[in-house]
BAFI-3210 file (N, C-alpha, C; in Angstrom, 3 decimals, decimal comma, padded with zeros to 6 digits):
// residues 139
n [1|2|3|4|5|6|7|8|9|10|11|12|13|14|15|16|17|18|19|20|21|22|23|24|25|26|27|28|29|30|31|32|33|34|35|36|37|38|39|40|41|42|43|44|45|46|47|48|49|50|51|52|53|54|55|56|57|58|59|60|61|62|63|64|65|66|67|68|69|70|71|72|73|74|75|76|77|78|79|80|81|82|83|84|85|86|87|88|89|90|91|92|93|94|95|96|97|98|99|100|101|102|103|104|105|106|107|108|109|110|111|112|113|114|115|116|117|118|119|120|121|122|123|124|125|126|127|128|129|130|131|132|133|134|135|136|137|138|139]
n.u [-039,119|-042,341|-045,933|-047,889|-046,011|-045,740|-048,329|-050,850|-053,665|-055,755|-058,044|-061,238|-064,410|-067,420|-070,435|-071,938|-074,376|-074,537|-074,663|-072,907|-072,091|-072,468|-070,246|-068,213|-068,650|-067,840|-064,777|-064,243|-064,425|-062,857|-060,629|-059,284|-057,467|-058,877|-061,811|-063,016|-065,252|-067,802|-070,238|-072,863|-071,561|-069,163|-066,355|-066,426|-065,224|-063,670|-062,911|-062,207|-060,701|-060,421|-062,603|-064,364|-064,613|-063,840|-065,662|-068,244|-068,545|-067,244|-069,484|-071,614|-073,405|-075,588|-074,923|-076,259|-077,874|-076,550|-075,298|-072,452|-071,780|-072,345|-070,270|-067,524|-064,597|-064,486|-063,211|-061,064|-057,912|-055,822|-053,358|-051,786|-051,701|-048,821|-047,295|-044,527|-043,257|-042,512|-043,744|-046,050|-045,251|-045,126|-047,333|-048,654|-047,035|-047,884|-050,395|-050,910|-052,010|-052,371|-053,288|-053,416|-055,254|-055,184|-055,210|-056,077|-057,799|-059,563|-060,499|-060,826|-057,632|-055,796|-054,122|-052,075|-049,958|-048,502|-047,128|-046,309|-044,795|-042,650|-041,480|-041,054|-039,112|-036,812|-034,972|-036,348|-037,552|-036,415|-036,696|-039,613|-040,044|-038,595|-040,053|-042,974|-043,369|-042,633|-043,159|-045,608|-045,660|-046,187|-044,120]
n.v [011,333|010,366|011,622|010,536|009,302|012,205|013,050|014,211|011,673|011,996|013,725|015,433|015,437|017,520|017,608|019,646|020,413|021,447|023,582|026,761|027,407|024,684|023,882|025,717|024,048|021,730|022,489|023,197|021,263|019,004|020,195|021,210|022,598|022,955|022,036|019,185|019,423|017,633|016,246|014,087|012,219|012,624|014,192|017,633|020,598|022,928|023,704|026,644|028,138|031,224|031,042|030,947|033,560|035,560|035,221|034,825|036,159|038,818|039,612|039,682|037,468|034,929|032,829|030,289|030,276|030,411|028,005|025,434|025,059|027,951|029,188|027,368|026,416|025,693|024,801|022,780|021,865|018,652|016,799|013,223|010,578|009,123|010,651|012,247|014,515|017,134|017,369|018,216|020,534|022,309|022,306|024,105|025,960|027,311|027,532|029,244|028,445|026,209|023,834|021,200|018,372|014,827|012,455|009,413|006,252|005,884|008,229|010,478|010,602|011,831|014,949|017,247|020,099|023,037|023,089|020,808|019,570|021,177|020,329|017,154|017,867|019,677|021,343|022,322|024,283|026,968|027,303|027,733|029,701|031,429|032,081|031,404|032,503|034,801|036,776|037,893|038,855|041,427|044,325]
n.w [150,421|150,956|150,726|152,568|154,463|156,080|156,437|158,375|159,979|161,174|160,223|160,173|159,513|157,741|157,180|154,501|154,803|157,442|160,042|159,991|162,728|163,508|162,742|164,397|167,119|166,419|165,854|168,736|169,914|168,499|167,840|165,419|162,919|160,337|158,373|156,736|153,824|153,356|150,838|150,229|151,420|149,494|148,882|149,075|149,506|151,885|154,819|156,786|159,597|159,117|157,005|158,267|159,956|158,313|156,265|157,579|160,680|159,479|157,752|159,084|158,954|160,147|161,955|162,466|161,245|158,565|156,504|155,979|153,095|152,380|152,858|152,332|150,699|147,441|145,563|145,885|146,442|146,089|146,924|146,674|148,764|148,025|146,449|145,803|148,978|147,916|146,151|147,297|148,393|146,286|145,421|147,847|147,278|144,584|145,029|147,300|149,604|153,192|154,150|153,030|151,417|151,462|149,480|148,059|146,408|147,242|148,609|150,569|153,123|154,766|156,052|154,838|155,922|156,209|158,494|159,057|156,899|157,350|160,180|159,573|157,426|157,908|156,060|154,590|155,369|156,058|152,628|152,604|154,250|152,458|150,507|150,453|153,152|154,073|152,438|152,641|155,336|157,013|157,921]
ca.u [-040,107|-043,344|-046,830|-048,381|-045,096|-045,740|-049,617|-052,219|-054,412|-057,040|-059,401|-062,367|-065,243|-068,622|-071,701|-072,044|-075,863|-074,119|-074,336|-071,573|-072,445|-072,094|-068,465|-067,641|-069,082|-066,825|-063,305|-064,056|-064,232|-062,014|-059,261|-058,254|-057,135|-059,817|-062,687|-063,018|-066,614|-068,804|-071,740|-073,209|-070,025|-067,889|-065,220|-066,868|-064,018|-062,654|-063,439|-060,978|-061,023|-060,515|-063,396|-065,213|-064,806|-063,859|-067,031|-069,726|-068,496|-067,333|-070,139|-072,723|-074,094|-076,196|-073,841|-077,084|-078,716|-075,694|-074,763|-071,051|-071,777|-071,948|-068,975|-066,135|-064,004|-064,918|-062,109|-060,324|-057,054|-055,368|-052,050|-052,068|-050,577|-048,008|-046,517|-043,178|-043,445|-041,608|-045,145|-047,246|-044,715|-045,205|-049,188|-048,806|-046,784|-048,378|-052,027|-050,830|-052,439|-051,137|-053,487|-053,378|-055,949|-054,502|-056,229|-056,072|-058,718|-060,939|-061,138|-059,566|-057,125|-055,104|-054,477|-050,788|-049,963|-047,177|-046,139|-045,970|-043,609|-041,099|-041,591|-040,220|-038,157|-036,178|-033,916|-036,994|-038,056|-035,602|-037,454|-040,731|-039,799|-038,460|-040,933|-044,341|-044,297|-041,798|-044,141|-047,255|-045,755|-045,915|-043,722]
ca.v [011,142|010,243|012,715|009,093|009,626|013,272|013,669|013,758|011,177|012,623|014,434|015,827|016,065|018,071|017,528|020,551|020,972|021,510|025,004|027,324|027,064|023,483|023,790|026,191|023,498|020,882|023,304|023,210|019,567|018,366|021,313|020,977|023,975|022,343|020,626|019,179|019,217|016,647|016,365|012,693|011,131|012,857|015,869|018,914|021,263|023,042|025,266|026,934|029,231|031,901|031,099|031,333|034,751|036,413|034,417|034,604|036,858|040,130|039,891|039,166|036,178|034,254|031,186|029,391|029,816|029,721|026,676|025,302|025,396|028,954|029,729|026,619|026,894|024,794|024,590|022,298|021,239|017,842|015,875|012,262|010,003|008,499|011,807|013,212|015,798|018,138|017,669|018,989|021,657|022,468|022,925|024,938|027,461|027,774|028,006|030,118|027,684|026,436|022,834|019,756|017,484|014,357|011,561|008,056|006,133|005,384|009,204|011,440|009,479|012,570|016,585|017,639|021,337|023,783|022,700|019,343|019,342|021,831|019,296|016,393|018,368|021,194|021,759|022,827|025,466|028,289|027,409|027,539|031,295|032,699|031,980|031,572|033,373|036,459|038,181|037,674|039,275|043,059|044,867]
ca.w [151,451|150,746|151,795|153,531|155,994|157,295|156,561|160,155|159,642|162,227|159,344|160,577|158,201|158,091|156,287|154,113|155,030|158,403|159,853|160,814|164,341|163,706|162,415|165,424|167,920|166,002|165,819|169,958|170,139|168,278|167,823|164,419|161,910|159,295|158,629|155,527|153,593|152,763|149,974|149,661|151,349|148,761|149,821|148,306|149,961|152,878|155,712|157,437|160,338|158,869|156,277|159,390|160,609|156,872|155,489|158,566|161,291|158,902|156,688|159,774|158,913|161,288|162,145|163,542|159,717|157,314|155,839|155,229|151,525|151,400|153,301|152,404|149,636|146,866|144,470|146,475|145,841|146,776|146,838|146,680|149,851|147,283|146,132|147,147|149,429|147,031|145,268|148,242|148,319|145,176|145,391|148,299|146,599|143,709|145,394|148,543|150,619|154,522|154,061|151,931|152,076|151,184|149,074|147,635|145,499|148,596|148,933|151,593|153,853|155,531|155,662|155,036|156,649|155,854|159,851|159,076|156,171|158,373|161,084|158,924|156,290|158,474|155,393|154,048|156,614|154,889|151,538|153,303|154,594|151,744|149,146|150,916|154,708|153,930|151,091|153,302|156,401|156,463|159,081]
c.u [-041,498|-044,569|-047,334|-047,217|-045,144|-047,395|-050,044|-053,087|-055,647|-057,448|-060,595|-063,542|-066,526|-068,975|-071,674|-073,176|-075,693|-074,284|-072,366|-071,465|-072,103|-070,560|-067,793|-067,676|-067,759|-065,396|-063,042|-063,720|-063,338|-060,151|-058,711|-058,346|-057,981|-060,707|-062,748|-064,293|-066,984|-070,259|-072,221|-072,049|-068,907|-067,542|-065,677|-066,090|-063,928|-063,166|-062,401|-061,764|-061,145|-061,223|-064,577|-065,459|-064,594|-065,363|-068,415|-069,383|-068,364|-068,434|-071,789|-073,369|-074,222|-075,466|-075,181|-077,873|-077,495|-074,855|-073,751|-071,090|-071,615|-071,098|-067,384|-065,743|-064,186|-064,152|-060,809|-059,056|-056,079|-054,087|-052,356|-050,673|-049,143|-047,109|-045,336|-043,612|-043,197|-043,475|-045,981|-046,529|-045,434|-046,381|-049,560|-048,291|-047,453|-049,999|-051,897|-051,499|-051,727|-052,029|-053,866|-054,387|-055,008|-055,417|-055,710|-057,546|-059,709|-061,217|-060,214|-058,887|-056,045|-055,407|-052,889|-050,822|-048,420|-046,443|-045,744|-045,035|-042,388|-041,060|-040,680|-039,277|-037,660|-035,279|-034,923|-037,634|-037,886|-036,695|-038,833|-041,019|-039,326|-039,247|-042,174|-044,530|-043,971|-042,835|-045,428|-046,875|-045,132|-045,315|-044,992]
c.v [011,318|011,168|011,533|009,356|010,539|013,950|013,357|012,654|011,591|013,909|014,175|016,300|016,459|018,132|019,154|021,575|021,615|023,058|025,890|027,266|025,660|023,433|024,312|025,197|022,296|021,202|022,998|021,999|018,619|018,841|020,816|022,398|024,013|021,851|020,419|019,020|018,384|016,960|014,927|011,632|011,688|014,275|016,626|020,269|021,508|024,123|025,393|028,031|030,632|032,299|031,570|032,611|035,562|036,445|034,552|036,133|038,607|040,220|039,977|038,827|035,613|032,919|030,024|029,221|029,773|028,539|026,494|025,615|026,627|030,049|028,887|027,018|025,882|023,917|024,132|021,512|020,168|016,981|014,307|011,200|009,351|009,044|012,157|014,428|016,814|018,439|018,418|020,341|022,559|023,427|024,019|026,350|028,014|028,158|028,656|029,409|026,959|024,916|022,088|018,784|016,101|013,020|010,133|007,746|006,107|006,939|009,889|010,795|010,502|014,276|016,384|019,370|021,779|023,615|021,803|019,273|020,002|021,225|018,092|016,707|019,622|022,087|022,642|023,744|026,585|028,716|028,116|029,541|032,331|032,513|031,815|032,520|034,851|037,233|037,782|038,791|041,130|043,744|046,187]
c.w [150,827|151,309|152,940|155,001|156,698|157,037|157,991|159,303|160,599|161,163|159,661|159,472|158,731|157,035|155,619|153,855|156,332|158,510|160,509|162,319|164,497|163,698|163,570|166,671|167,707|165,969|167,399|170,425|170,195|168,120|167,109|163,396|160,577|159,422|156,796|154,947|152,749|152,019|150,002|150,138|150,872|149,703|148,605|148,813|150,916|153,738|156,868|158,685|159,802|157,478|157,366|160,038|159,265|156,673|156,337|159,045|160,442|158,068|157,426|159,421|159,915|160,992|162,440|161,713|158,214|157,604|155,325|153,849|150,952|151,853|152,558|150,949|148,573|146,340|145,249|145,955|146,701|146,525|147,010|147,457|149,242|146,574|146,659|147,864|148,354|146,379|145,784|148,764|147,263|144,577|146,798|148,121|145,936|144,240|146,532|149,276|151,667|154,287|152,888|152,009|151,046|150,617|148,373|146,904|145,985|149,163|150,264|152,855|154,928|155,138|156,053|154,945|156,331|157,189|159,774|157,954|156,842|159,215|160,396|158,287|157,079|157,430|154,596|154,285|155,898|153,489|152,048|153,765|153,429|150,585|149,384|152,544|154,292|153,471|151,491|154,469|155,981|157,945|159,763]
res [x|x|x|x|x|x|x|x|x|x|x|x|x|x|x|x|x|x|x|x|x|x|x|x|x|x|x|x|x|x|x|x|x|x|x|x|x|x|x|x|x|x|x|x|x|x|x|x|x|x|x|x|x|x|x|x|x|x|x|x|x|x|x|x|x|x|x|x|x|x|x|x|x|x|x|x|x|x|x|x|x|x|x|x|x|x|x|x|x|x|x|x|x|x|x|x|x|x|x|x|x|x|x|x|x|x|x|x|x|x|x|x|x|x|x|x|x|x|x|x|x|x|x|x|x|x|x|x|x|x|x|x|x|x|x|x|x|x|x]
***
């Protein structure tokens, strides 16, 4: 199975001059678990919710004056729509990460999610639990 078969194609992007206030305005809007960041057009990385309240809210930062840039994550890492899943497995183990952004030559074309491969791949759920959720969750 290909990532093109179980990526979202509804990727939400934000300017990276954008403020955090902007991104929160956009999470309400559109209700997605991401936004992905833009420099010039290009994907300059990733802002997550919980870049949002780690990154702004605990550190009290003014959401109305910081700028995506110096909250998102930079060092973005991506799978390519033409990949086996197994591949976007693969990169979510090894980088502890729960989203994929998903790309082609024309630049970012989806976001694949640790729900969305257990969604298509159930055999892969098990895997999914004992090697990335288990040793995160603390009784």
């Amino acid at each position: 199975m290909l990532v093109k078969e179980v990526m979202a194609k509804n990727v939400v992007t934000i300017d990276c001059n954008k403020t955090v206030f902007d991104a929160c305005n956009m999470y309400r809007d559109y209700k997605v678990g991401c936004l992905i960041v833009t420099d010039e057009g290009k994907c300059a990385g990733i802002v997550t919710e919980r870049d949002l309240i780690e990154r702004t809210i605990c550190h009290r930062r003014d959401p109305e004056k910081t700028k995506i840039s110096e909250i998102m994550t930079s060092d973005l890492k991506t799978v390519h729509a033409l990949d086996k899943i197994e591949k976007a497995i693969e990169l979510i183990e090894r980088y502890r990460i729960k989203k994929l952004p998903v790309v082609k030559e024309d630049g970012i074309v989806g976001i694949i999610t640790v729900t969305d491969i257990s969604r298509a791949r159930p055999d892969l759920s098990k895997r999914f639990i004992d090697s990335w959720v288990k040793p995160r969750w603390k009784d």
